[in-house]
N, C-alpha and C positions, 0 to 999 in steps of 0.2 A: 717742633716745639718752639715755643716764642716765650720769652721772658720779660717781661716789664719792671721799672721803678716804682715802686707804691710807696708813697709815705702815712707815717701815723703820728699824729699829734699830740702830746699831752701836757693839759694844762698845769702850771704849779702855781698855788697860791701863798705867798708868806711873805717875809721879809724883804725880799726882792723876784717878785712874779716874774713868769716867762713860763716861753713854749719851749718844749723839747719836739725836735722834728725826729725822728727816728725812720732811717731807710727800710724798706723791703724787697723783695724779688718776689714777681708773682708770675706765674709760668700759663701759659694757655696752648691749645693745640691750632687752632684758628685765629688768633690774635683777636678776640672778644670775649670768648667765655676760658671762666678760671677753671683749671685741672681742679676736676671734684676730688680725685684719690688726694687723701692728704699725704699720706708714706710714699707715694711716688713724687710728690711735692716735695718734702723734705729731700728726698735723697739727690734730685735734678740740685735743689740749693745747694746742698753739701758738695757737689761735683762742678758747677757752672762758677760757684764765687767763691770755691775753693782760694785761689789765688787771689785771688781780691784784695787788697791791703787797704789801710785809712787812705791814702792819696784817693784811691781810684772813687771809694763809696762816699768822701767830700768833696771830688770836682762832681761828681755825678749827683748829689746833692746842691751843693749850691749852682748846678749849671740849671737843675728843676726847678728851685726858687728863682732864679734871674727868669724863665721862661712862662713860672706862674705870673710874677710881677710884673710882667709885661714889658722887661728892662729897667724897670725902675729900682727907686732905691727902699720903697715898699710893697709889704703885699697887702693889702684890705681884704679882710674875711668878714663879710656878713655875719653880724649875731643876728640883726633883727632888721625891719625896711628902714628904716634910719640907726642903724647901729654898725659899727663895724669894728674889730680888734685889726690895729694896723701894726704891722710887726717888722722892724728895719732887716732889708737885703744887702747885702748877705749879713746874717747871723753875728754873731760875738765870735771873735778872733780870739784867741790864746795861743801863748807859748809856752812850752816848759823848757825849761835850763838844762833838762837832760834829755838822749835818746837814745835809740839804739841801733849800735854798730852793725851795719851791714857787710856782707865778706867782701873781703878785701880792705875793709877801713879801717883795719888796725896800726895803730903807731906806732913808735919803734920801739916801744917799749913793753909789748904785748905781741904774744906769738897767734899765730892761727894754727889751730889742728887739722891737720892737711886730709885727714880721712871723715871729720863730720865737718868743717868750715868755721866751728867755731872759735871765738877768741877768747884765749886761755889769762888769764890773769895771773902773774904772781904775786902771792901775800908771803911778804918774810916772816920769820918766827917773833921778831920783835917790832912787830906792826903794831902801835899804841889803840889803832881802832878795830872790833872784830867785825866778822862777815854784816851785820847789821848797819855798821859806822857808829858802834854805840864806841865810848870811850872802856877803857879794860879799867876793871877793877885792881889788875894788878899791881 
């Protein structure tokens, strides 16, 4: 069984247009034609990219884009014989201010639970904000 990268594209039109590139895994038994059973489909994905985290399926992603674009820092999609939607490599970067703790990356002020790995937090009884971070009504 052989697995490939597929993507799919979808256009958004409004206020600030863009494509969403969304990854796939498409599985084949000869590396040309796609596995017809779709339930043995599904279950190869649920078992192959089990493990898979966002690192692995965005270098694997923008590593496709950098190799459609030829190295460049765009890719040109034909709409029409003189049209093309040209769309900047790599993608839109962001960051968020928050994430999450992987085992062992607890600081000293947080324990880990030695038998599931997670990180245990404690909230005192007179903590001004509840499990939300909304402010207490108290």
């Amino acid at each position: 069984m052989h697995w490939h990268l597929a993507l799919s594209a979808k256009v958004w039109f409004g206020a600030e247009p863009h494509v969403r590139v969304l990854p796939r895994i498409v599985f084949t038994t000869d590396g040309k034609s796609v596995l017809d059973d779709v339930r043995a489909a599904h279950r190869l994905r649920r078992s192959v990219a089990r493990n898979w985290r966002n690192d692995k399926w965005r270098d694997m992603l923008l590593a496709f884009l950098f190799w459609l674009s030829d190295g460049g820092t765009a890719l040109r999609v034909p709409l029409a014989s003189t049209s093309f939607l040209e769309l900047d490599v790599p993608p839109v970067r962001m960051s968020a201010p928050v994430s999450i703790l992987a085992q062992g990356d607890a600081t000293e002020s947080e324990e880990v639970d030695p038998e599931s790995g997670d990180v245990v937090f404690e909230v005192s009884e007179d903590d001004p904000e509840d499990v939300d971070g909304d402010a207490s009504d108290d």
